[in-house]
C-alpha positions as CSV (number, residue, x, y, z in Angstrom):
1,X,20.9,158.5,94.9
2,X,18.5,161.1,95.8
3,X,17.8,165.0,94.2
4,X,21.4,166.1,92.1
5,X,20.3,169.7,93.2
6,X,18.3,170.9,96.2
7,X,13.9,171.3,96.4
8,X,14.0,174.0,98.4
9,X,15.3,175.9,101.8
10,X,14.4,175.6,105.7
11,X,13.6,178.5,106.7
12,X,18.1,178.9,108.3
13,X,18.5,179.1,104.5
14,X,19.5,175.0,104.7
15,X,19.4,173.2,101.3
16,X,17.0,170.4,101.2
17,X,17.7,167.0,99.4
18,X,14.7,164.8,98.9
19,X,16.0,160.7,98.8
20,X,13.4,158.5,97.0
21,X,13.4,154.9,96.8
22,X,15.1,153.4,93.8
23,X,12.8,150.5,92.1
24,X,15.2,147.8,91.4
25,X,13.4,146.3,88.6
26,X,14.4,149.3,86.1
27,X,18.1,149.0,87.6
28,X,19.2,148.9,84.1
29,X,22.7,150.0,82.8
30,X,22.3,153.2,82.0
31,X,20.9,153.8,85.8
32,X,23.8,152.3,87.2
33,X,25.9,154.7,85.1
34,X,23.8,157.7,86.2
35,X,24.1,156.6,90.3
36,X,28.0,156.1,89.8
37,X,28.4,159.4,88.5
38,X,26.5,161.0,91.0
39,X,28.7,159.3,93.0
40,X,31.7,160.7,91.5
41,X,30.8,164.2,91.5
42,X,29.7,164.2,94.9
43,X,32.9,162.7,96.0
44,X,35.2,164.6,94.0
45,X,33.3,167.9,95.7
46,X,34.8,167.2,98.8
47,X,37.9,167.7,97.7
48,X,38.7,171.3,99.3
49,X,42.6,172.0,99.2
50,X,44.1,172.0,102.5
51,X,40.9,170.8,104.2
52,X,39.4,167.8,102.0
53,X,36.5,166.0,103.4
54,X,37.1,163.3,106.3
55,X,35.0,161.2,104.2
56,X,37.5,161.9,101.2
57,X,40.9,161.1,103.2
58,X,39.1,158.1,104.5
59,X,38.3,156.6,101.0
60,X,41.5,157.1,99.7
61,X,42.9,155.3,103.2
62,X,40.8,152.5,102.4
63,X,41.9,152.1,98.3
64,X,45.3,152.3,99.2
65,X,45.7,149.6,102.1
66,X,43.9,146.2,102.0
67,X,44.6,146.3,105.9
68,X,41.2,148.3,106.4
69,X,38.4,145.4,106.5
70,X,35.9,147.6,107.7
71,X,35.1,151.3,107.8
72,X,32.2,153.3,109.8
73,X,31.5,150.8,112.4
74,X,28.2,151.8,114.4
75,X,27.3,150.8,118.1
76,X,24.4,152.2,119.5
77,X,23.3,149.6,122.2
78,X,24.6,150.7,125.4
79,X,23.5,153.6,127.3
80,X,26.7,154.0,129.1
81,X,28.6,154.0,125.8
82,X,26.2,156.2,124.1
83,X,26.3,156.5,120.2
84,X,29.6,155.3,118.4
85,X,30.4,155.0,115.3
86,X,33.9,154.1,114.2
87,X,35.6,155.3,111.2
88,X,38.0,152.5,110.0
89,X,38.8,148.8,111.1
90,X,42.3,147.7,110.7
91,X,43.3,143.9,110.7
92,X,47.5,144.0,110.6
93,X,48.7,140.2,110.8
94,X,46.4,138.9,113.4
95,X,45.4,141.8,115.2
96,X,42.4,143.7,114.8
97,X,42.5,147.3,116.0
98,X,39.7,150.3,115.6
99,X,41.1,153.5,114.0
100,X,39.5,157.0,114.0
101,X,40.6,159.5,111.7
102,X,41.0,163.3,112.0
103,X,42.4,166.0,109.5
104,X,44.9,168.0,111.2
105,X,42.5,170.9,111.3
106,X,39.8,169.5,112.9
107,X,38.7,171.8,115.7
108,X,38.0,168.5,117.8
109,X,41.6,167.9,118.1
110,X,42.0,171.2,120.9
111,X,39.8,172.2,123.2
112,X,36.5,173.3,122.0
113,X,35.6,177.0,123.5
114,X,32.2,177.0,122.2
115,X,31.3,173.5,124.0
116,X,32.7,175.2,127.3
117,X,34.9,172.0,127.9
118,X,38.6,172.2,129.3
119,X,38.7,168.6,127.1
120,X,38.5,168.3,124.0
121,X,36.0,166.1,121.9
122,X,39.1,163.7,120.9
123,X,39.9,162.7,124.0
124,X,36.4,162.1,124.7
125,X,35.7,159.8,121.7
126,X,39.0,158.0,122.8
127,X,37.9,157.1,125.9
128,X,34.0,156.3,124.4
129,X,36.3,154.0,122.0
130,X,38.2,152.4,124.7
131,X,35.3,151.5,126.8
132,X,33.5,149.6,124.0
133,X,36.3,147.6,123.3
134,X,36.9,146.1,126.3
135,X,33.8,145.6,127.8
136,X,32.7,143.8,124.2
137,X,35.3,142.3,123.9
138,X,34.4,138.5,123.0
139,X,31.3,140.1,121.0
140,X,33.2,141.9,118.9
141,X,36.6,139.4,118.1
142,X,33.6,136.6,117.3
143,X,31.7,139.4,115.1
144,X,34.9,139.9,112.6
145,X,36.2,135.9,112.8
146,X,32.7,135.4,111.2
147,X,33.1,138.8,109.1
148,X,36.1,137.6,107.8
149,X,34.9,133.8,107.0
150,X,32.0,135.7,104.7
151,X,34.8,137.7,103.2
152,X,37.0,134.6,102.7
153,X,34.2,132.7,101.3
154,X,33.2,135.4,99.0
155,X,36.8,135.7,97.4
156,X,36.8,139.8,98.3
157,X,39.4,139.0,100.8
158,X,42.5,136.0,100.8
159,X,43.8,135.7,104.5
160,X,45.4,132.3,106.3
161,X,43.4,132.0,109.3
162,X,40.6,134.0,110.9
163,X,41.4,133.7,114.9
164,X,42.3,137.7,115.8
165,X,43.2,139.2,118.5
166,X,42.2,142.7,119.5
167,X,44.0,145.8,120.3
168,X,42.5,147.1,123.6
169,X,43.6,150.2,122.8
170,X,42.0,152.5,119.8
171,X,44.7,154.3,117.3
172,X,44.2,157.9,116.4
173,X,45.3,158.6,112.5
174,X,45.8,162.4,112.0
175,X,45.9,163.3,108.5
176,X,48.4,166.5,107.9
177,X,46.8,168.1,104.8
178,X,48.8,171.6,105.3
179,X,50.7,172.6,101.8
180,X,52.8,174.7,104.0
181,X,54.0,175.3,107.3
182,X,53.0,178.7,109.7
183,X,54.2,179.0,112.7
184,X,50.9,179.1,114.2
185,X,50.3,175.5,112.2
186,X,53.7,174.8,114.1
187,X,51.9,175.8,117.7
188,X,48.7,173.7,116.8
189,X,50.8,170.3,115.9
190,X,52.8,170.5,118.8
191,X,49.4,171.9,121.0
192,X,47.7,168.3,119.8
193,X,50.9,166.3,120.1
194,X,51.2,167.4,123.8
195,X,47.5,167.1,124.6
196,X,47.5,163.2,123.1
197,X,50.3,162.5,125.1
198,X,49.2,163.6,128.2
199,X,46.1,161.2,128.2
200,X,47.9,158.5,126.6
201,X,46.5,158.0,123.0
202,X,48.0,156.2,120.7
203,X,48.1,158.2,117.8
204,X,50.4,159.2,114.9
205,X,50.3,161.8,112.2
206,X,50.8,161.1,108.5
207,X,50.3,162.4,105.0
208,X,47.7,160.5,102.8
């Protein structure tokens, strides 16, 4: 919504992006047509081969299954917690679950040598996800029964009944993106697949 191309640099060489405010009483056609194909071309430059954007994988996620009701859901009320934000919310019958997504290779997914840590940022997040949802529970099943009411009433969604339960548990997605297979590739899936079952997330790996 903001510059196409960058004003200028920080002095690290960092391209800076100015975003002003758009006056919605010239929102006419042909500006709706300009922000969609900024839009586009943003989007579609995030599409990198073997390692597309997370943002990218997550969109296409979301077009292709109207079990996603919500997607980058943001918590940053309790100290204890700390900042969270959650990158898709899945209703599947009556269950509501919280999903975070990963491309297979994310450095987050092993341990991280540069944070000195002998766990890796996954398993962190995880466990950050974990402790939300069941200390919020009630909060957060009587945030998406109303969610889903709006939804209903609006017509963007079609569902039976809006009582949910929640998953206490938060699923891991990890997006496979490789075009082929290395045996080092081999090393790191089975390196991740080891580490997520030792501290018990529940997890699976898939194409998109």
């Amino acid at each position: 919504m903001g510059d196409a191309i960058p004003r200028r640099k920080t002095k690290n060489g960092k391209d800076v992006f100015n975003y002003d405010l758009l006056d919605l009483k010239i929102l006419d056609k042909i500006k709706i047509s300009e922000i969609k194909n900024r839009i586009k071309c943003d989007y579609l430059q995030q599409i990198n081969a073997e390692k597309p954007a997370e943002k990218w994988i997550q969109g296409t996620m979301i077009k292709g299954n109207p079990n996603y009701i919500d997607s980058e859901f943001q918590f940053n009320q309790d100290s204890e917690i700390g900042k969270l934000r959650i990158d898709l919310v899945e209703l599947l019958d009556d269950k509501l679950s919280f999903v975070e997504l990963k491309g297979i290779s994310d450095n987050r997914l092993r341990t991280d040598v540069k944070r000195n840590s002998k766990v890796p940022e996954i398993i962190e997040q995880m466990k950050k996800y974990k402790l939300f949802i069941n200390k919020y529970e009630d909060n957060i099943i009587e945030y998406y029964q109303k969610l889903l009411e709006i939804k209903n009433t609006l017509g963007l969604i079609t569902i039976d009944k809006t009582k949910i339960k929640l998953n206490k548990n938060p699923k891991l997605i990890i997006v496979d993106t490789y075009s082929k297979m290395t045996k080092k590739r081999e090393e790191r899936i089975t390196d991740i697949k080891n580490l997520l079952t030792k501290y018990n997330v529940d997890y699976k790996i898939t194409n998109y």
